[in-house]
MARMARDREN-412640 format. One record per residue (C-alpha): y, x, z. Coordinates in Angstrom, 3 decimals, decimal comma, always signed. Layout:
! residues N
REC         yy         xx         zz
REC          Y          X          Z
...
//
This chain:
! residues 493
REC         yy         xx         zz
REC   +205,584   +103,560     +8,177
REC   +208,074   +101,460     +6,339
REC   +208,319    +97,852     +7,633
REC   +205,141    +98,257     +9,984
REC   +202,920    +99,131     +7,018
REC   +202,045   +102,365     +5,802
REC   +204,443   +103,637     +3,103
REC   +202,385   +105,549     +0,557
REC   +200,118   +102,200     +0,448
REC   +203,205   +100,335     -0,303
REC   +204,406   +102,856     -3,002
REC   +200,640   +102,495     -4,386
REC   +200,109    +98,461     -4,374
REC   +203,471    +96,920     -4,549
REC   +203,668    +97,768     -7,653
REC   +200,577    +96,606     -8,403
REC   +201,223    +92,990     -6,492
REC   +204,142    +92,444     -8,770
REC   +202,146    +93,548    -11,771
REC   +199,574    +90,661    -11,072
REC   +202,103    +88,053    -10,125
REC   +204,363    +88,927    -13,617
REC   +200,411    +88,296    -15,426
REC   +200,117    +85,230    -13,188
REC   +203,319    +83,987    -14,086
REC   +202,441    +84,516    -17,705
REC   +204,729    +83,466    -20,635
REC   +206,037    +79,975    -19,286
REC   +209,555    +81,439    -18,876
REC   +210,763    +84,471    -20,239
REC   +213,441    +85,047    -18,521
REC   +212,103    +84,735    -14,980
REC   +209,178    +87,472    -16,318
REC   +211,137    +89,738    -17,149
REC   +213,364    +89,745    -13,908
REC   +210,456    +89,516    -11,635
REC   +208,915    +92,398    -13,831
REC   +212,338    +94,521    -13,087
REC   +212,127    +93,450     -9,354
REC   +208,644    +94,862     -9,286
REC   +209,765    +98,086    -10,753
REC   +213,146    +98,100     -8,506
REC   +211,237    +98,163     -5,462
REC   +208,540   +100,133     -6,083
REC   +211,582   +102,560     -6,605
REC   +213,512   +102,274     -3,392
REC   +210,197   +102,110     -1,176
REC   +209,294   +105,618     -2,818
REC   +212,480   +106,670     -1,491
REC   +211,891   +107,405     +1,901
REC   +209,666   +109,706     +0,726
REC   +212,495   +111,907     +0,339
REC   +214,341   +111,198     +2,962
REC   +211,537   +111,852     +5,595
REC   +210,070   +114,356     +4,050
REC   +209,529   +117,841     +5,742
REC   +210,745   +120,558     +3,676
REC   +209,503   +123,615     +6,061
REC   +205,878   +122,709     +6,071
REC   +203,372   +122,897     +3,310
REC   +200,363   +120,499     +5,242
REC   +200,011   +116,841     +3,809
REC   +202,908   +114,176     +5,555
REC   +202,679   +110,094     +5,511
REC   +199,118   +110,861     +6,050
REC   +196,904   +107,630     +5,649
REC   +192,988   +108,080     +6,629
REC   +190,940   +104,906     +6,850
REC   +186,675   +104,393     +6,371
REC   +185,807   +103,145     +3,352
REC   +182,556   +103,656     +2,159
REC   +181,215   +105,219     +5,583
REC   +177,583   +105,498     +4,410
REC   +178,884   +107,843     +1,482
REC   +181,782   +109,087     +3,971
REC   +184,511   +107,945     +1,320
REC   +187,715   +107,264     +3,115
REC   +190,917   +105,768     +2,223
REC   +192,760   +109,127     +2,355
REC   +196,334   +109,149     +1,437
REC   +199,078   +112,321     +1,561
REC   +201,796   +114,001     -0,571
REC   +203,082   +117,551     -0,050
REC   +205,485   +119,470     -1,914
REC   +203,789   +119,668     -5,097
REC   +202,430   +115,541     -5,188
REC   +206,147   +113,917     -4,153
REC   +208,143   +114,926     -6,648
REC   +206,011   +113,331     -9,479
REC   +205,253   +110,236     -7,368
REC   +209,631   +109,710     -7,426
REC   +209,399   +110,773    -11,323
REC   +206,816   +107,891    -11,844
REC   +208,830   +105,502     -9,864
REC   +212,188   +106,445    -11,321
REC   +210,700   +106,174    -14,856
REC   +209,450   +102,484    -14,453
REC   +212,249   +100,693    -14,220
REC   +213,819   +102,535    -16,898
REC   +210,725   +101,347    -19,279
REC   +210,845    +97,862    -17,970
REC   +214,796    +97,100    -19,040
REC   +214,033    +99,471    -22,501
REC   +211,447    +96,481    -23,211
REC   +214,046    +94,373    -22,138
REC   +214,817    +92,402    -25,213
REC   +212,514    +94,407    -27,727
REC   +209,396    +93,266    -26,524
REC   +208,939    +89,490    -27,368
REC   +205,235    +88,315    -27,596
REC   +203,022    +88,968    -24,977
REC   +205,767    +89,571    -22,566
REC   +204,119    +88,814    -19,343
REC   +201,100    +91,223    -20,261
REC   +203,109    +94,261    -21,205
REC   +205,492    +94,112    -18,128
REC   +202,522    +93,775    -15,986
REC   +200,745    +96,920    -17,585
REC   +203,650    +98,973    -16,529
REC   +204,050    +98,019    -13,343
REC   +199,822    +98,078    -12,584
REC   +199,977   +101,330    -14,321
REC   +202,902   +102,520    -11,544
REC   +200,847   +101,450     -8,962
REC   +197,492   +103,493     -9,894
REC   +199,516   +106,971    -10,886
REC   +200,938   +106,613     -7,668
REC   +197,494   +106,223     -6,367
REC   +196,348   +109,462     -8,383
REC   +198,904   +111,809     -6,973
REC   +198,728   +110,341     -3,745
REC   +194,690   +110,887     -3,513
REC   +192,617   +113,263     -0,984
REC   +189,408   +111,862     -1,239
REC   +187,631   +113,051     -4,686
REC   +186,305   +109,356     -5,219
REC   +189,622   +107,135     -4,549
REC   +191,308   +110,061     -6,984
REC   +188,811   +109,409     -9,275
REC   +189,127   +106,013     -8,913
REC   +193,211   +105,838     -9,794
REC   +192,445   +108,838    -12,653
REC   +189,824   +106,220    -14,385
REC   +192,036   +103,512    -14,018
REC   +195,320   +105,004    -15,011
REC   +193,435   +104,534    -18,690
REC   +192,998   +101,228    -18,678
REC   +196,644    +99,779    -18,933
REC   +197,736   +102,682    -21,678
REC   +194,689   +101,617    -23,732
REC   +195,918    +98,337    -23,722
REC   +199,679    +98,944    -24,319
REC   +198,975   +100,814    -27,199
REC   +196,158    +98,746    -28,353
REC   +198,267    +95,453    -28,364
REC   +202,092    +96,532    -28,981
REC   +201,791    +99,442    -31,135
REC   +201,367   +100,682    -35,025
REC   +198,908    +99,856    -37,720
REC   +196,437   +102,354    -36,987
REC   +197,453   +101,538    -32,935
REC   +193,288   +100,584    -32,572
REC   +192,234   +103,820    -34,063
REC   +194,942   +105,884    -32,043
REC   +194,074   +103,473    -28,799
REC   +190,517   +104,107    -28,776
REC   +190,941   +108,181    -29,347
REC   +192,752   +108,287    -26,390
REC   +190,251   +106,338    -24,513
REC   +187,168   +108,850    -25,422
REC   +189,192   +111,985    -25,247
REC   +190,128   +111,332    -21,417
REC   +186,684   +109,047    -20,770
REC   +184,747   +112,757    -21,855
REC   +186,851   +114,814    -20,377
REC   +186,809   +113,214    -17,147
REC   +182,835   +112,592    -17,075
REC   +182,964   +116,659    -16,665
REC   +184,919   +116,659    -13,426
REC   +182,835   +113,838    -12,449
REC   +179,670   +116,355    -12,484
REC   +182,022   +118,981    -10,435
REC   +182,972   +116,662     -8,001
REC   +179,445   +115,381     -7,374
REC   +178,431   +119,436     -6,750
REC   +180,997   +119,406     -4,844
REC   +179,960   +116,900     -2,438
REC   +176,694   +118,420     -2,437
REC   +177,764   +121,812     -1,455
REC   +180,010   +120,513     +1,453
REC   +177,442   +118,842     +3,090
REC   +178,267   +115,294     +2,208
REC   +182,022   +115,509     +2,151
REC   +184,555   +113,862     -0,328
REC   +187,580   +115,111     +1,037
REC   +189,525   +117,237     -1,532
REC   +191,085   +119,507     +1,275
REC   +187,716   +120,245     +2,446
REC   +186,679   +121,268     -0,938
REC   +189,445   +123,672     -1,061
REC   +187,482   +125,772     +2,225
REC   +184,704   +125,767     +0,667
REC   +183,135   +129,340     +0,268
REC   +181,858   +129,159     -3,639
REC   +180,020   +132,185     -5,599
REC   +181,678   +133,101     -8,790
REC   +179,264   +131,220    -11,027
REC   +180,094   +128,140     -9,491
REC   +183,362   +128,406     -9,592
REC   +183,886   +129,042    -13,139
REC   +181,414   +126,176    -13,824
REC   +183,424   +123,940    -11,953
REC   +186,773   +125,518    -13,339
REC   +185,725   +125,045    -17,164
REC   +184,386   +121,618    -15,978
REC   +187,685   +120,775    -14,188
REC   +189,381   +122,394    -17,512
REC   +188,293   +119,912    -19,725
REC   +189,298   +116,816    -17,798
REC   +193,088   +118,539    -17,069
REC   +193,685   +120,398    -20,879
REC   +192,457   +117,065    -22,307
REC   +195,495   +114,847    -20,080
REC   +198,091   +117,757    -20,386
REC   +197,263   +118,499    -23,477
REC   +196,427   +122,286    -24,418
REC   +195,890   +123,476    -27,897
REC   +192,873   +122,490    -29,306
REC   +192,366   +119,614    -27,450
REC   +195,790   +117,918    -28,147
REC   +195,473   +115,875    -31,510
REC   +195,334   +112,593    -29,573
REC   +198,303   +112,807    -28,565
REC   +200,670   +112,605    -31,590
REC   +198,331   +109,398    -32,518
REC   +198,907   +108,010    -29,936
REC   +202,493   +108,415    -29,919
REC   +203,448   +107,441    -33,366
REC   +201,135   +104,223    -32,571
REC   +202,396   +103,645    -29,107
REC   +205,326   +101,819    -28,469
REC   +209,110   +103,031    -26,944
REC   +207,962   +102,173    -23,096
REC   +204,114   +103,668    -24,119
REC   +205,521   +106,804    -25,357
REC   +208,091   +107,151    -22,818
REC   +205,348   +106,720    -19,837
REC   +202,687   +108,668    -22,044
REC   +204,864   +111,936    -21,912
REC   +206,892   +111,552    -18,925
REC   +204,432   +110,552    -16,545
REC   +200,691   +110,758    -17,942
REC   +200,598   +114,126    -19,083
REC   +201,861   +115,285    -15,720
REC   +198,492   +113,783    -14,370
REC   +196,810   +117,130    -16,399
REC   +198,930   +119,489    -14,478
REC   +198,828   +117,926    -11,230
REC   +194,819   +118,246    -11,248
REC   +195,281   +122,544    -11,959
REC   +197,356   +122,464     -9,133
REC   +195,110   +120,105     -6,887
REC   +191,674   +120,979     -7,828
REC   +191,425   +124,179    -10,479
REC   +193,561   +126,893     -8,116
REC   +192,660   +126,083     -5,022
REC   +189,039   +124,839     -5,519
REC   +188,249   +127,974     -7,647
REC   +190,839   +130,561     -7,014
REC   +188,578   +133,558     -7,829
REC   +187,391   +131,783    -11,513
REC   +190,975   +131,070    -11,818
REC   +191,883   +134,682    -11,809
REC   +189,360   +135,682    -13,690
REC   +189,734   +133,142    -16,644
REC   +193,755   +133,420    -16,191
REC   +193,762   +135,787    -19,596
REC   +192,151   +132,900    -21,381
REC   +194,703   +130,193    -19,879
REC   +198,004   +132,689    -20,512
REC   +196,669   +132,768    -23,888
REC   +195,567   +128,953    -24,944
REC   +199,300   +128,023    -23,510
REC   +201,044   +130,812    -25,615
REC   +199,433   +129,376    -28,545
REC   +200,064   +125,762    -27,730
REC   +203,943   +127,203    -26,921
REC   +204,287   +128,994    -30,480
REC   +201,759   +127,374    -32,836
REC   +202,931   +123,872    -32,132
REC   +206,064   +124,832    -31,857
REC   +205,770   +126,039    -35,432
REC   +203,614   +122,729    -36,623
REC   +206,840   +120,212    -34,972
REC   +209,276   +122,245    -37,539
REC   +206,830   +120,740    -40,528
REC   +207,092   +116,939    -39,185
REC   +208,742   +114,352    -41,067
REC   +207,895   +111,385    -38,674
REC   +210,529   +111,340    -35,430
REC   +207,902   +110,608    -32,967
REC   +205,329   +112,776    -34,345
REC   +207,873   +115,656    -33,983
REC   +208,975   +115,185    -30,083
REC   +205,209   +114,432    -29,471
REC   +204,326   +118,121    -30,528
REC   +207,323   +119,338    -28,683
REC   +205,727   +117,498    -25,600
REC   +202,591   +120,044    -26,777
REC   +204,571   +122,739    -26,649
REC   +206,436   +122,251    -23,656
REC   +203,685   +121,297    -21,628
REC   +202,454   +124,838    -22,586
REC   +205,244   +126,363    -20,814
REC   +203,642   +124,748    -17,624
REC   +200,177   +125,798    -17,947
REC   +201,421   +129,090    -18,412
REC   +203,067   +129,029    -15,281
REC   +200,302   +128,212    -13,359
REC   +198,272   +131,032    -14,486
REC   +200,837   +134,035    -13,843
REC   +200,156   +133,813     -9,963
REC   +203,704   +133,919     -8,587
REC   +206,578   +132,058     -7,330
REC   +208,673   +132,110    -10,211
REC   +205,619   +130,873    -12,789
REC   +204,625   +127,791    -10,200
REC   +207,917   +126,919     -9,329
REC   +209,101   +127,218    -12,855
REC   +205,854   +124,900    -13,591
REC   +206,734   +122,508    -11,655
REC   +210,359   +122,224    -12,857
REC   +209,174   +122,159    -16,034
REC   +207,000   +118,904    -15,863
REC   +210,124   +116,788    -13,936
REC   +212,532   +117,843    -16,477
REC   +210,195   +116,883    -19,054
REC   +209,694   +113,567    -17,723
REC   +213,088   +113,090    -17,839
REC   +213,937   +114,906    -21,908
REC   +210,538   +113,655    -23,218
REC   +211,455   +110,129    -22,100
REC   +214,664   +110,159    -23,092
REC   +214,061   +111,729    -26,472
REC   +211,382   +108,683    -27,058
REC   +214,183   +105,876    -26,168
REC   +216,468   +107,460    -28,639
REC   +213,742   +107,069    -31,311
REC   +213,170   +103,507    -30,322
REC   +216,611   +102,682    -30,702
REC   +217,182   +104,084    -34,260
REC   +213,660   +102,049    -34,733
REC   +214,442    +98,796    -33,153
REC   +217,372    +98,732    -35,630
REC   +215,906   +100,175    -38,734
REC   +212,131   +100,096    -38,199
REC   +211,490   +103,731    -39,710
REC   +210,502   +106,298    -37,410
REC   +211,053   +108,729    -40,907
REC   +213,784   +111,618    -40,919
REC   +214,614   +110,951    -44,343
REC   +215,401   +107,639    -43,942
REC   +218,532   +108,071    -41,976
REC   +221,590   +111,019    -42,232
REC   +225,174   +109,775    -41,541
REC   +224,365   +107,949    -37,857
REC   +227,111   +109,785    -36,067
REC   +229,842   +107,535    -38,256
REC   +228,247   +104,285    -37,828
REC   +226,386   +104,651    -33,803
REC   +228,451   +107,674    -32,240
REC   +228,147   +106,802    -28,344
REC   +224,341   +107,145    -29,187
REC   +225,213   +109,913    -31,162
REC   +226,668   +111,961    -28,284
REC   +223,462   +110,966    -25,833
REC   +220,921   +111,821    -28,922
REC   +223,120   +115,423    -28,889
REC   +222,705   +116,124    -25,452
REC   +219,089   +115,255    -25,100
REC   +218,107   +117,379    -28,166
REC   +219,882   +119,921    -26,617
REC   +218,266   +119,575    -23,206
REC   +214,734   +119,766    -25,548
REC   +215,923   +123,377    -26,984
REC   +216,440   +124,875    -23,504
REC   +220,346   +124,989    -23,109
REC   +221,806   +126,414    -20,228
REC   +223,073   +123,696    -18,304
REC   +220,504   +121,018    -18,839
REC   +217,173   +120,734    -16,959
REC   +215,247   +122,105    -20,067
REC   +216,921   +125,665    -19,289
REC   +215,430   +125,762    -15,818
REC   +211,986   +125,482    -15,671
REC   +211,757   +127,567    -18,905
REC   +213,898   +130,099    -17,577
REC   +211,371   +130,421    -14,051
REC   +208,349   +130,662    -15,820
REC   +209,528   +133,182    -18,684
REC   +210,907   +135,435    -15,256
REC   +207,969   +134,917    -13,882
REC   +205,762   +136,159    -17,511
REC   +207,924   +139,126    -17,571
REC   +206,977   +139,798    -13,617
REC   +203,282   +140,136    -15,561
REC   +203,646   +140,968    -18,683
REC   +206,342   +141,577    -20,975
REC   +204,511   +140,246    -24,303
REC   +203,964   +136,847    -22,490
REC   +207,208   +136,578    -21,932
REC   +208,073   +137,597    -25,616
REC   +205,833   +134,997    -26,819
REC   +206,760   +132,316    -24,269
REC   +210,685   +133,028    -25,177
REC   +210,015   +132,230    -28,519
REC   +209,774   +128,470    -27,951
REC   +213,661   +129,137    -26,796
REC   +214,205   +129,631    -30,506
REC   +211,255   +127,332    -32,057
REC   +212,955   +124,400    -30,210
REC   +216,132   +124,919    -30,660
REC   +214,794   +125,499    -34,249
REC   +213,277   +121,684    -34,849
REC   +214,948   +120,057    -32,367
REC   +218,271   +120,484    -33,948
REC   +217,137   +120,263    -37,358
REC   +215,920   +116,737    -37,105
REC   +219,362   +116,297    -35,295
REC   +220,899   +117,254    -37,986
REC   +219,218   +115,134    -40,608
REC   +219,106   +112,327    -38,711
REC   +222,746   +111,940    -37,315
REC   +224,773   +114,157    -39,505
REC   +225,305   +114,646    -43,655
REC   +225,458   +112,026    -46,017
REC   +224,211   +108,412    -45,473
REC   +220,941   +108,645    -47,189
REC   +219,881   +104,956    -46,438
REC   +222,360   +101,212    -47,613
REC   +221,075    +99,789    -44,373
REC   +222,488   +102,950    -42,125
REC   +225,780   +101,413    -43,066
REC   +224,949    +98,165    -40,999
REC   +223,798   +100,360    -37,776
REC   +225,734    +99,030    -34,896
REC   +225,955   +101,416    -31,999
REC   +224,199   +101,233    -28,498
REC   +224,707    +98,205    -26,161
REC   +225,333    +97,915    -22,521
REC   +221,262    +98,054    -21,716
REC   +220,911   +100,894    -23,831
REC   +223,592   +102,563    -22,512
REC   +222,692   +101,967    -19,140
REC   +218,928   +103,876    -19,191
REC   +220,333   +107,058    -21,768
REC   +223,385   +107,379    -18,886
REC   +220,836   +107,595    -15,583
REC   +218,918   +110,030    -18,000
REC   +221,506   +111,780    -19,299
REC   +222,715   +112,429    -15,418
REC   +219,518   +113,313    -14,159
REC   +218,846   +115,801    -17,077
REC   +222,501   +117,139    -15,676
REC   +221,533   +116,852    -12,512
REC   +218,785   +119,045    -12,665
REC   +220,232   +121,609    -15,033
REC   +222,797   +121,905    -12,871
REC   +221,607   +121,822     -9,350
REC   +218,189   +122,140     -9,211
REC   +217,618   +123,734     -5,546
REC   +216,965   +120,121     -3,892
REC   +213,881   +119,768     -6,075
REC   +212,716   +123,663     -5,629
REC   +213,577   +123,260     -1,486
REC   +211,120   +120,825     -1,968
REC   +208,199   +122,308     -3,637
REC   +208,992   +126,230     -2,256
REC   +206,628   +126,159     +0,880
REC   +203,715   +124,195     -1,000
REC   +203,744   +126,614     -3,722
REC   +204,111   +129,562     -1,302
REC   +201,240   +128,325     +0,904
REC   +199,343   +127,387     -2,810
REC   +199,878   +131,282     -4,131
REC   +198,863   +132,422     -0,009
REC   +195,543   +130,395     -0,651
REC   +194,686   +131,355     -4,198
REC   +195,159   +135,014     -3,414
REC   +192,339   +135,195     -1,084
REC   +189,240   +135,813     -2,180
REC   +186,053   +133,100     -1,612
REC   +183,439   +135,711     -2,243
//
């Protein structure tokens, strides 16, 4: 309880609240939009919070549990928790918001009301998603969580943003129509029950559970993405724009990888195993394939959108090796891509809010004219090629330690992306801030400002942060992925 009201409720629809009042408000006055839009986002932040500081780190059972009737007829309940492996992500989303509310700060100027209020909706219902144990108030927040995206792209983004808006829409929509089908069965085969913790008792034969594991797989590899089902993605983000790019890798894939861990593993633990070959090898494609298509990009975005591909690989793959080391390593993974991801896309949107070119060739000589933004871009593109140090060594590291606990080939192949990144990361680096000015209009680049600097410094420390000292974040996770890898070892048949 946080001020005599339940606290993952206010994490879910304060958010939400201020999202409504900032489209309420609407465009009358700028200036008190934008602030109320940054309140919003503020304390949807600090009431997340206590979520850390109450939370039990020697138990793996759901905590701030909320259970209310809602539909009794269908027995659908109101039915609120987070554990180990849901908190995390719910801070993530909540410590990303703000961060896209002051990026749009200045940049966004028509419409302002509307595209604050997305954001801040959008908070709200990914808060609800992670937050969910009832199968129909998940479903709920996982339909939803479309709506604002398809709008943000739809209204603020590219040329083609319609075309790119509206292949998002039906790639998720069908993906998600599929788990709709599994949890209906569901329901049926528990005797009328919607609770997802009850679904993970139930005792299911092997042909339903790989039915309901290739149906679940579709919904999840569509959001995360996996190779083949991923060419929505770098539409979307070359269309999208900074703050939709920023949320659409930091915070919406992570809604893929939170269902495999939620619904996939636990639901269908023996189908898991048995389809884990398959899984290993979709993510070691989408880790060296993509890796390999992101070194042919020309376009900025397009580039850290296929690393997003490829990273994201490097959690799927951890989820299938079936120990500590590959689900921890997982999990680390998708934080410290929230953080790299998103602050890889706000470097792009600065270089474009000055020069309106997303294009590689049309910069080279940066450093001279912008080098504060210079020295952020560095360490960022660093963090994206897995140096020691920064939180893109970690997770990487855990799951390639856990690959080699398997198999040593998957942890050949999944090493390679060590090199691979390193390999396209640094060359756009290179073209882009280094060599000879390529472009007249480089020489008028002025360097970042005090808002800028502001969001690429809380990045840059939490990317440090986590590189660094990661053990708070695995203390946290450790005894919901032990009890998760406990649960998926035994047998249902």
């Amino acid at each position: 309880m946080l001020f005599g009201f339940p606290l993952i409720s206010l994490i879910i629809w304060l958010p939400i609240i201020f999202g409504l009042a900032v489209l309420i408000l609407g465009d009358r006055d700028l200036k008190i939009t934008r602030w109320l839009s940054l309140s919003g986002a503020v304390v949807g932040f600090l009431v997340a919070l206590p979520l850390l500081s109450g939370f039990d780190t020697t138990i793996s059972s759901m905590q701030f549990v909320e259970h209310i009737s809602w539909f009794e007829r269908l027995n659908v309940f109101y039915h609120l928790g987070v554990d180990g492996i849901s908190m995390p992500l719910i801070i993530l989303n909540c410590f990303t918001t703000p961060l896209v509310i002051i990026a749009g700060w200045e940049v966004i100027q028509r419409r302002v009301s509307q595209y604050m209020g997305a954001f801040l909706i959008m908070s709200g219902i990914v808060n609800g998603v992670f937050a969910s144990l009832d199968a129909v108030l998940f479903y709920t927040f996982w339909e939803a969580s479309l709506i604002p995206m398809f709008i943000i792209i739809g209204i603020w983004g590219g040329p083609n943003r319609v075309y790119a808006a509206i292949k998002f829409f039906l790639y998720t929509l069908m993906g998600s129509l599929l788990m709709l089908v599994a949890l209906i069965y569901l329901y049926q085969t528990s005797d009328g029950s919607f609770s997802i913790e009850d679904y993970h008792r139930l005792p299911l034969p092997m042909t339903a559970q790989i039915l309901i594991f290739l149906a679940f797989l579709i919904a999840f590899a569509v959001k995360v993405p996996m190779w083949p089902v991923h060419t929505w993605l770098p539409d979307a983000h070359v269309e999208a724009p900074t703050g939709g790019s920023v949320i659409l890798a930091a915070i919406l894939l992570k809604l893929g990888g939170y269902g495999f861990l939620r619904f996939s593993l636990p639901i269908a633990p023996d189908a898991s195993h048995e389809l884990a070959t398959l899984m290993i090898v979709l993510s070691l494609i989408a880790v060296v394939y993509i890796g390999l298509v992101a070194l042919m990009q020309q376009d900025m975005k397009k580039l850290i959108a296929y690393s997003s591909v490829s990273h994201m690989g490097f959690v799927t793959l951890g989820f299938f090796l079936f120990n500590s080391y590959g689900l921890e390593g997982a999990m680390v993974q998708m934080i410290s891509h929230g953080f790299i991801s998103g602050a890889m896309f706000l470097c792009v949107g600065v270089l474009y809010d000055r020069l309106h070119s997303r294009q590689i060739a049309d910069y080279g000589g940066v450093v001279n004219k912008m080098p504060i933004f210079a020295a952020f871009f560095m360490l960022f593109a660093m963090a994206n090629a897995g140096l020691p140090g920064t939180s893109g060594f970690v997770g990487e590291f855990m799951v390639i330690m856990g690959a080699i606990e398997v198999n040593f080939w998957y942890a050949f192949f999944a090493a390679l992306t060590l090199i691979l990144g390193a390999s396209y990361t640094l060359w756009m680096y290179k073209r882009v801030i280094f060599g000879a000015v390529a472009n007249a209009k480089v020489e008028n680049l002025s360097d970042i400002g005090s808002r800028e600097f502001l969001i690429l410094a809380i990045l840059a420390v939490a990317v440090l942060w986590l590189g660094l000292y990661p053990s708070p974040l695995t203390e946290v996770m450790h005894v919901s992925i032990d009890n998760l890898l406990e649960h998926v070892s035994r047998s249902k048949l």
